[in-house]
C-alpha positions in Angstrom: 103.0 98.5 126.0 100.2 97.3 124.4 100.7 95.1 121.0 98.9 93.3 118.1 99.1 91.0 115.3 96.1 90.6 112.7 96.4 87.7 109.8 93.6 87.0 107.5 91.8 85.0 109.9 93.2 86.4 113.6 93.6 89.7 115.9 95.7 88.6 118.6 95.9 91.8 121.3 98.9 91.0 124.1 97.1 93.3 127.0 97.6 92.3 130.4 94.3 90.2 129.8 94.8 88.8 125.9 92.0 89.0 123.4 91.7 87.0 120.2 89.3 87.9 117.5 88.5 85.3 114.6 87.6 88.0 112.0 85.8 85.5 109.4 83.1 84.8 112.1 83.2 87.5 114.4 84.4 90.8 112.1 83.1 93.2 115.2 85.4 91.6 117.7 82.9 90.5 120.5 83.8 87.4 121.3 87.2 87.2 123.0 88.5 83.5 122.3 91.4 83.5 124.3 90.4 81.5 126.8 88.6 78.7 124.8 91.4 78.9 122.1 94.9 78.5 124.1 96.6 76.7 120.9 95.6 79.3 118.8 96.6 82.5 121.4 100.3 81.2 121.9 100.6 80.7 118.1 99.8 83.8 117.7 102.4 85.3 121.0 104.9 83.5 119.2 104.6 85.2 115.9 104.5 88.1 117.3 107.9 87.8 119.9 109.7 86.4 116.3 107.9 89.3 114.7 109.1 91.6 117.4 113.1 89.9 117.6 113.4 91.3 114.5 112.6 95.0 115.1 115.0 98.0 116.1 114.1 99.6 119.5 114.3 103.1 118.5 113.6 106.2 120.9 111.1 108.5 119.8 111.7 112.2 118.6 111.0 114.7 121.3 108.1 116.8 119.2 106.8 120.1 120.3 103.3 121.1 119.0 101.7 124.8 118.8 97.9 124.9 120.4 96.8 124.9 116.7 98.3 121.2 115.9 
């Protein structure tokens, strides 16, 4: 699955081809700086697997909608 972390500064996207975003001087997220910024992407994975470690796997509800919803 796809995940993300956003700080102030960062939006780090794990995808099987990362992105990183520095918001302040790129707030439409053109530039992807994950290959000129290495230091910066695996801070950022690292947050996010501590971030992660923390959470609860849960399974999802099995939902049923009507056409209408």
């Amino acid at each position: 699955p796809q995940r993300s972390l956003t700080d102030e500064r960062w939006k780090y996207i794990r995808t099987t081809k990362p992105e990183l975003f520095d918001l302040t001087a790129d707030p439409h997220e053109r530039t992807n700086l994950a290959e000129t910024l290495p230091e910066q992407l695996a801070a950022m994975e690292r947050r996010l697997t501590e971030m992660e470690a923390g959470m609860t796997a849960r399974a999802a509800l099995d939902v049923q909608l009507s056409e209408r919803e």
